[in-house]
N, C-alpha and C positions, 0 to 999 in steps of 0.2 A: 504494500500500500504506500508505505512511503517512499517507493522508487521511481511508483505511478507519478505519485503528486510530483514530486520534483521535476521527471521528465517531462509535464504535464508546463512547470512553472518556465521550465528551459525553453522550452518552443512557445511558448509565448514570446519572450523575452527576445529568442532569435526575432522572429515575426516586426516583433515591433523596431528592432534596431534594422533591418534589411528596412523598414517603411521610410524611418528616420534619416536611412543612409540615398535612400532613392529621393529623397526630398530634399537633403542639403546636393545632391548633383543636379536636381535639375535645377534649385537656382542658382548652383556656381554655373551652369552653362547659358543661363538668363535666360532658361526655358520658364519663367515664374508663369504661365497659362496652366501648368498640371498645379502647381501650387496653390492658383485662384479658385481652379475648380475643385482639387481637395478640401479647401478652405468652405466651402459652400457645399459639397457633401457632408463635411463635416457636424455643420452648421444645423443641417436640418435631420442628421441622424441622433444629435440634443434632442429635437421635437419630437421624433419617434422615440427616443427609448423614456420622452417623461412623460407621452402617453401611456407609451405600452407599460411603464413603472407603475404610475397611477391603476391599470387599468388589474394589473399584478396583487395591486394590493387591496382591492377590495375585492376581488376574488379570494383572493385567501382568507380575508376577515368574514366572506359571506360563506366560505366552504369549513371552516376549523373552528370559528366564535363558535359553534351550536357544540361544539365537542372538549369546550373548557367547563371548568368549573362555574364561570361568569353568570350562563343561564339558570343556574339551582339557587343561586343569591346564599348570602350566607344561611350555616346552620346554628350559629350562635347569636346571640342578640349583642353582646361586646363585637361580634364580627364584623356586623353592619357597616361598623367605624370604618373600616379596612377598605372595605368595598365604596364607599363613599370617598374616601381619599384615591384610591386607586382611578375611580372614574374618572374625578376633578384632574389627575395627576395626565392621566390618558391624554382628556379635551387639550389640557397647555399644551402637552407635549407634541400633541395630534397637530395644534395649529400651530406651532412653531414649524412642525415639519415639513408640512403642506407649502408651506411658506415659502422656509428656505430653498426648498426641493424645487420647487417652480422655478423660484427667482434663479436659482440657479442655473437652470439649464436654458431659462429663456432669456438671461445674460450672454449664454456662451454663445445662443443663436443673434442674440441682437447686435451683440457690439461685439462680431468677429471683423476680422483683421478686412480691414478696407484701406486704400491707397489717398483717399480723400477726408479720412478721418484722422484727428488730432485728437491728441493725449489731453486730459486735461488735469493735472498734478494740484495737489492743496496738501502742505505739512501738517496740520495740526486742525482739532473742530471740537474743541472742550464741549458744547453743546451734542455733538453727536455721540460723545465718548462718555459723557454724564446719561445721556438717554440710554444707550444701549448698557451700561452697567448697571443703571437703577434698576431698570423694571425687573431683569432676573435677578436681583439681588430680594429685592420686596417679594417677588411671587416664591422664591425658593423658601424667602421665610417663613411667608405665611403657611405653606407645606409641612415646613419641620413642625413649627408651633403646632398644627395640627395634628401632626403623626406623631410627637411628642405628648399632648394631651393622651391619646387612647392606649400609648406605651407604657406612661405612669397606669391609668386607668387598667391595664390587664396585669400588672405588674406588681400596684398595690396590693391594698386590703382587701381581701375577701368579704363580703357579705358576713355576718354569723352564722347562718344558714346554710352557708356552703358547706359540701361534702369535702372529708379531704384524703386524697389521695396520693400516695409515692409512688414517683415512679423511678425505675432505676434501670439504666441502659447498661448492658456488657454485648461485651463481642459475643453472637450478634441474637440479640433478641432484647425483650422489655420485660422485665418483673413491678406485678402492682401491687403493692400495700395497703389494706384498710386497717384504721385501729380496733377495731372490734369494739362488744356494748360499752368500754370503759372511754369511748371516744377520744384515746390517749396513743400517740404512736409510742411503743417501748424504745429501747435504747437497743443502736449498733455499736460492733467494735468486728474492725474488719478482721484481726485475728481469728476471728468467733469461726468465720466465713468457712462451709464445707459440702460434703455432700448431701446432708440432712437439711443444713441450714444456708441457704446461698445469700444472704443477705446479711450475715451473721449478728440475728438475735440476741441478745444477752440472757441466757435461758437458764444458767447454770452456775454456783458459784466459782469462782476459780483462785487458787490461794498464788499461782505464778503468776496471775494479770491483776491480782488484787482487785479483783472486782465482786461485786455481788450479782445474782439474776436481780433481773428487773421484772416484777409483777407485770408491769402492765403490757408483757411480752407474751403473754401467756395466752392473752385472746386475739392478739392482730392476726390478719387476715390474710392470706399470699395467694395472687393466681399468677398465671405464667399465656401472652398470648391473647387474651382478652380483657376488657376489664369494662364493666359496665357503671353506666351513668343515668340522673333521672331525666326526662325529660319539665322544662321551667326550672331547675333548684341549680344554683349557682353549684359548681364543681373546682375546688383549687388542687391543682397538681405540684406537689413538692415533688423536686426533679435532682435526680443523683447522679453518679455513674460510677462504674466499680474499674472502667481501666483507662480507654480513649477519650477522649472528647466526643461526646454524639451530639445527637439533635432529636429534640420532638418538633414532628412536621404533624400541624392540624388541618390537612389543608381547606377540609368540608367548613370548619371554624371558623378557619382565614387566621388559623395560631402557630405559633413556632417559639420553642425557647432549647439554648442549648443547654446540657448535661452536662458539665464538666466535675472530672473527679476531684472531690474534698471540697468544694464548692455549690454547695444544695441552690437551687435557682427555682422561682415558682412565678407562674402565671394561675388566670382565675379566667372562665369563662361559663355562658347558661345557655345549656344545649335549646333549642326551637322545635326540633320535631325526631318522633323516635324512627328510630330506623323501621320500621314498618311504613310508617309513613313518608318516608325518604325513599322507598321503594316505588310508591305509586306517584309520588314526585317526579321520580327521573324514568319511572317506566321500565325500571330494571328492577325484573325478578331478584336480582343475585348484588344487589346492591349493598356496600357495609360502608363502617365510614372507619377510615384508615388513621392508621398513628404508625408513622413511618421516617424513620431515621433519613434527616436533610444533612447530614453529616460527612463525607467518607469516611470512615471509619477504620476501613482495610477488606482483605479479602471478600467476605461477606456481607459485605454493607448493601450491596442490591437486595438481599431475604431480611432484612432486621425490616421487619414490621408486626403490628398487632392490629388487633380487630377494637373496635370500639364499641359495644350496643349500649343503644340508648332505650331503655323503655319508659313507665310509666312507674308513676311510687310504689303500686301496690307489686305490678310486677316484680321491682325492683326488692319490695321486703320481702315477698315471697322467695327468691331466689338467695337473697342473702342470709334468711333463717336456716336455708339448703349447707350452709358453708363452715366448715368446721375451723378450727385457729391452726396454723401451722403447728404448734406445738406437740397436738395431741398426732400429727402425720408425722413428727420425728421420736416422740414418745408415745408410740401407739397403749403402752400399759398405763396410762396415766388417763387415758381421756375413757371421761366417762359413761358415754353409751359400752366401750369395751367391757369396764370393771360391769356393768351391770349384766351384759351379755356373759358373763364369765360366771359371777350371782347366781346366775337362773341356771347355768348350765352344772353350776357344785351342789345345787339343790335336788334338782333333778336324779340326780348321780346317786343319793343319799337310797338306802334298800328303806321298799315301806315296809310299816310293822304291819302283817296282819292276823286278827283276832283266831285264837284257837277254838276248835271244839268243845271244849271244856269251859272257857270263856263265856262263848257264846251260851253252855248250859247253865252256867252259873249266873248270866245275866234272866 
């Protein structure tokens, strides 16, 4: 591929210096008529390629707009922001382009090289040099200011109401964290970190790390791959990372915040519609909403993704009554539907007495 390109870059290159060289001899031979008439093909092959450019570009905005994100509008209500800047950000940009692009090419067509026309030179225009410096200066500000308001705004304080969730990126997938009924995330020590415990819980005392378990380890919550949210209830994501630097990409949200290890990083957003409903939104069957590493990461940075489902409260309590505390999956003798399964099953086990003959005549 890169032999292609090169060879690809090389004969261009020739092409254009045999053109360059055929046009400095014909005017050393003061053939300047092929010169005039290049001059004037040239001229108006400007006006065809800013048609055919134009005509390029809304073609592709009419064939690939319907296949971005853009038509679904945001799925978070902080997202909106995004999307409202992004628009405003577009139009400037859009008409500065249109602008330039024009003016440019029907400069090259207008004032090409003529025998009859004169230069006309001026050093210095404080008026034109204060004009064109203000307005992009005022309009990029007013941009930042704005894109800065809804950075704080996702960035801050969460709601009280908000759910809160950890998330924690390793090569290459996401681990999610609830604190379970005591609504208390317990404490990490990466030491802890192993095959049981990939997030290393402090579950246990240890007299070489001088530490003690932390109770409130005891109910949080770990899934791996998905992790669900309610539809309306503000959601904050405390965000980790156990090796690289990643990224969470929300892109249904219009959210993103990096991972960085030893540096916890959190945004806050309230999902608009459950995925069920995002289904008949975009009229895809198989539609989910994605949490997917913006990051590279390394080798497998194209698979680090999770799924997101958003349902509704009750769904939501319902499925999370389902969900046992990581604990009792690393200490399966300690969790208590076991001991009681074990109860019933030493009971059972026990011989029954039954009443003798004599018993029975004596009653």
């Amino acid at each position: 591929m890169f032999i292609t390109v090169l060879a690809i870059i090389l004969i261009l290159i020739v092409i254009f210096q045999i053109a360059k060289a055929s046009e400095y001899v014909s005017v050393l031979k003061g053939e300047d008529r092929a010169f005039k008439q290049n001059n004037k093909i040239n001229g108006a092959l400007m006006i065809a390629f800013l048609i055919l450019g134009l005509i390029g570009v809304f073609w592709c905005n009419h064939e690939l707009y319907p296949k971005t994100l853009f038509p679904q509008g945001s799925s978070s209500v902080e997202g909106e922001n995004v999307d409202k800047l992004l628009k405003i950000t577009i139009l400037l940009t859009g008409i500065v382009f249109f602008a330039t692009q024009i003016l440019l090419f029907w400069f090259s067509y207008k004032y090409q090289y003529k025998e009859e026309k004169k230069i006309h030179f001026f050093s210095h225009s404080s008026k034109l040099e204060l004009i064109w410096t203000a307005i992009p200066t005022i309009v990029l500000a007013i941009l930042i200011v704005y894109g800065l308001r809804s950075w704080f705004l996702f960035t801050g304080d969460a709601p009280k109401n908000a759910i809160q969730i950890e998330v924690t990126g390793h090569q290459f997938g996401w681990t999610f964290r609830y604190p379970g009924k005591d609504g208390v995330f317990g404490k990490k020590y990466f030491k802890d970190i192993n095959a049981t415990n990939e997030l290393g819980l402090i579950w246990k005392d240890s007299a070489e790390l001088s530490q003690k378990a932390d109770p409130a380890t005891f109910d949080d919550i770990i899934m791996g791959g998905t992790v669900y949210l309610i539809k309306d209830k503000p959601v904050r994501f405390i965000i980790n990372s156990q090796d690289v630097i990643h990224d969470v990409g929300l892109p249904q949200f219009r959210m993103k915040m990096d991972a960085v290890p030893g540096t916890p990083t959190t945004l806050w957003f309230t999902p608009k519609y459950t995925t069920e409903e995002m289904k008949k939104r975009t009229g895809n069957p198989n539609f989910v909403y994605e949490l997917s590493c913006d990051q590279l990461c390394g080798v497998g940075h194209w698979s680090m993704r999770a799924v997101i489902n958003v349902v509704t409260q009750a769904e939501y309590d319902a499925f999370m009554a389902k969900q046992k505390p990581a604990y009792y999956s690393a200490f399966p003798a300690k969790d208590p539907d076991n001991i009681k399964a074990a109860a019933a099953v030493s009971d059972s086990s026990k011989p029954v007495k039954v009443a003798s003959p004599a018993d029975t005549t004596k009653k």
